[in-house]
C-alpha positions in Angstrom: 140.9 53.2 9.8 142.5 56.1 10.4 145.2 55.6 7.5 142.5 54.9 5.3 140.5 57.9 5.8 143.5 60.1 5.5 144.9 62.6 2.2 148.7 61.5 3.0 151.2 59.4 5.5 153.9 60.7 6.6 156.3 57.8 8.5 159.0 59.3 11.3 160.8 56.4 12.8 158.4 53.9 14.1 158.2 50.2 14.5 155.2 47.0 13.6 152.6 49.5 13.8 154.4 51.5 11.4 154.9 49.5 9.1 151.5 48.4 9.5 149.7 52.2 8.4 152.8 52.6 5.6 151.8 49.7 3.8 148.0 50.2 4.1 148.6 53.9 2.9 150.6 51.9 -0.3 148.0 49.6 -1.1 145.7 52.8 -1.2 148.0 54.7 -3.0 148.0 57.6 -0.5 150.8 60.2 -0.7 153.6 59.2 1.6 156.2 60.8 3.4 158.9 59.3 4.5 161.7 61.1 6.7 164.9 59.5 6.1 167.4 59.1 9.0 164.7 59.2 11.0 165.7 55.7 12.3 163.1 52.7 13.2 161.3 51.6 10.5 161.9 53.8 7.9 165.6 52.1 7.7 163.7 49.3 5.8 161.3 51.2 3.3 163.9 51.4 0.8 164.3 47.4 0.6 160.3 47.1 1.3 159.7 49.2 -1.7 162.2 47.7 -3.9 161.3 44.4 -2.9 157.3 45.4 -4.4 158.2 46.6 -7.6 155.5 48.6 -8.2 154.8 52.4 -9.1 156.3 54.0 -6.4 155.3 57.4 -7.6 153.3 58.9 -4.7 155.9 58.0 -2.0 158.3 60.9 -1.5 161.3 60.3 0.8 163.3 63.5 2.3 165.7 63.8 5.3 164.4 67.3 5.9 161.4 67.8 7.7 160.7 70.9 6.3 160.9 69.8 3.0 159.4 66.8 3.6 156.0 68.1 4.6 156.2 70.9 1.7 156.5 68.2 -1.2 153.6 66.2 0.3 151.2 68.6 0.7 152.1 69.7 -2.7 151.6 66.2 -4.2 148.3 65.8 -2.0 147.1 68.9 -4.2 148.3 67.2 -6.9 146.2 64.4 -6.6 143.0 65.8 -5.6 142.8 68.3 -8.6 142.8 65.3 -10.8 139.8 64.4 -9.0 137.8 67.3 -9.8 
């Protein structure tokens, strides 16, 4: 619920449940973040996103946290001026 209801994902690490709100947050096309070398999870997005093949647009993958956060709030006001 609470991925659903959100503007953007952003994945640190992480295991099942994880994996769980990324892939929601894809199938909703949210903006995702993912922090690379980070560990857990986010070893696998690559392969889970590859393995998809599908627009992968939205989903922005950074090893600096800074960064990282910067780029999807940008995107997230991106997106919700093309709803207005």
């Amino acid at each position: 619920m609470l991925t659903r209801s959100s503007d953007a994902v952003i994945v640190v690490c992480g295991r099942i449940g994880t994996l769980n709100e990324f892939t929601v947050a894809f199938e909703d096309r949210k903006v995702i973040g993912v922090l690379k070398g980070s560990g857990g999870i986010t070893v696998v997005i690559p392969d889970i996103l590859e393995m998809a093949r599908r627009v992968k647009k939205h989903i922005i993958m950074d090893s600096n946290p800074q960064r990282l956060v910067a780029e999807v709030l940008k995107r997230v006001k991106h997106v919700d001026a093309g709803k207005s």
